[in-house]
N, C-alpha and C positions, 0 to 999 in steps of 0.2 A: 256453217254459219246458220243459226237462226233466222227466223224472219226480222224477230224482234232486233237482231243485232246488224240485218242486214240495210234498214231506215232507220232514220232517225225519226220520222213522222209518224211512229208505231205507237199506236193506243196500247197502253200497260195497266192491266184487268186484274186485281186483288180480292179478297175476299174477309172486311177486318170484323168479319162477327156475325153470328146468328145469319139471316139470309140479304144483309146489306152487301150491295157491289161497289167498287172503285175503281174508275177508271181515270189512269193518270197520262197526261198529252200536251205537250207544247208547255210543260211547269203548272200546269193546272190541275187539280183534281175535282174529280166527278163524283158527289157521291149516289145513290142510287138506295131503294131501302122497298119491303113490300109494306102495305096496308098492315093495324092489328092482325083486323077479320081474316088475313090471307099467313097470318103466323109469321111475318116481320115484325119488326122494331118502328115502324113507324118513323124513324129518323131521318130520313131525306125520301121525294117524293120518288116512285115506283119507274122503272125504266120506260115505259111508256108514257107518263104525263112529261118529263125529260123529251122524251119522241116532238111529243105538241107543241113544248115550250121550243124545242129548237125551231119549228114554221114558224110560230108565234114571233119570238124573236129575231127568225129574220125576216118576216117581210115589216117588222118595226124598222129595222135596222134600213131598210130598201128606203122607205117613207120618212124615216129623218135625213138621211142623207140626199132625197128628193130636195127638201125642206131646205136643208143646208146651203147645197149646192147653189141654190135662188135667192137664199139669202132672207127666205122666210123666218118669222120666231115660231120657232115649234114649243113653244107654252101653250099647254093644252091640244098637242100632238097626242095621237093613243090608238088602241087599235084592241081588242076582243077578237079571240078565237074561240069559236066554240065546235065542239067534234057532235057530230052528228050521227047517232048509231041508226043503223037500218035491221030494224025487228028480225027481219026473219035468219041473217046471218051474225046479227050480236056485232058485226065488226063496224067500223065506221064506212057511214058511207059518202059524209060530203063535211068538210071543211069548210064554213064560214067564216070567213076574216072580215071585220065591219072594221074600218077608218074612222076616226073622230082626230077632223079637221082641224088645227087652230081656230081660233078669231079671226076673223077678216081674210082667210086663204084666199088666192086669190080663185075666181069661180072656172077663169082661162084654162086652169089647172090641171081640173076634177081629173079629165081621163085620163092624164099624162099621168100622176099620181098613182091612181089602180094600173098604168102600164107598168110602172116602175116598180110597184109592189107585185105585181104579177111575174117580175123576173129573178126573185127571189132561189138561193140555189139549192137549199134543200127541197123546196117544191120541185123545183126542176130536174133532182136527183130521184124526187116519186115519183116524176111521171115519163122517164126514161132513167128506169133503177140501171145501178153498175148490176154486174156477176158477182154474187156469194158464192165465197170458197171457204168451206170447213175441212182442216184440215189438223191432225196430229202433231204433235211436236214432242221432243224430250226434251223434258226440265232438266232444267241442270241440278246434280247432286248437291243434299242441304250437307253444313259442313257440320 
């Protein structure tokens, strides 16, 4: 038995063209694409802006549901990520998540709010990552 046939939770990884990826999961599909400059297609955003938009989106996710829960109107609820590269390693080195409140939040709030976005689970999953396992598999024969 495969991995892929042994869950049914198994991310299903294609490849429909030039250097764009797809990943298909729970009925959704992902699509993924590089830059021109990088000799993609430009047609959906690079596997790492994907990366960002999943924080992004969830500590969104964390903050409406705050919102909700209290019975707040999250009109004009919002939130900005921005990736912060540190010069000398080119990699990121600090994630900025800025909050933009509704009207009238209540002020009681504020910190309870950055707790609640603070426990977002893809952050939670970078800063106690699982174990990577790369591992072989045989395809099964094309008919």
């Amino acid at each position: 038995m495969t991995a892929s046939q042994a869950h049914p939770d198994v991310m299903q990884v294609s490849f429909p063209g030039g250097l764009a990826v797809a990943a298909r999961f729970r009925g959704h599909e992902i699509l993924s694409d590089q830059p021109r400059k990088a000799g993609g297609g430009a047609t959906a955003p690079p596997p790492f802006d994907l990366f960002l938009a999943s924080i992004a989106t969830c500590a969104g996710f964390y903050a409406l549901r705050f919102c909700q829960s209290r019975d707040i109107d999250t009109a004009g609820l919002g939130a900005t990520l921005e990736p912060i590269r540190d010069p000398a390693t080119r990699r990121i080195g600090r994630i900025h998540i800025a909050l933009q409140l509704p009207p009238g939040f209540p002020d009681r709030y504020h910190r309870a709010i950055l707790r609640a976005v603070d426990q977002c689970a893809v952050k939670r999953h970078i800063l106690e990552p699982p174990e990577f396992v790369v591992a072989l598999e045989e395809s099964a024969p094309l008919d």
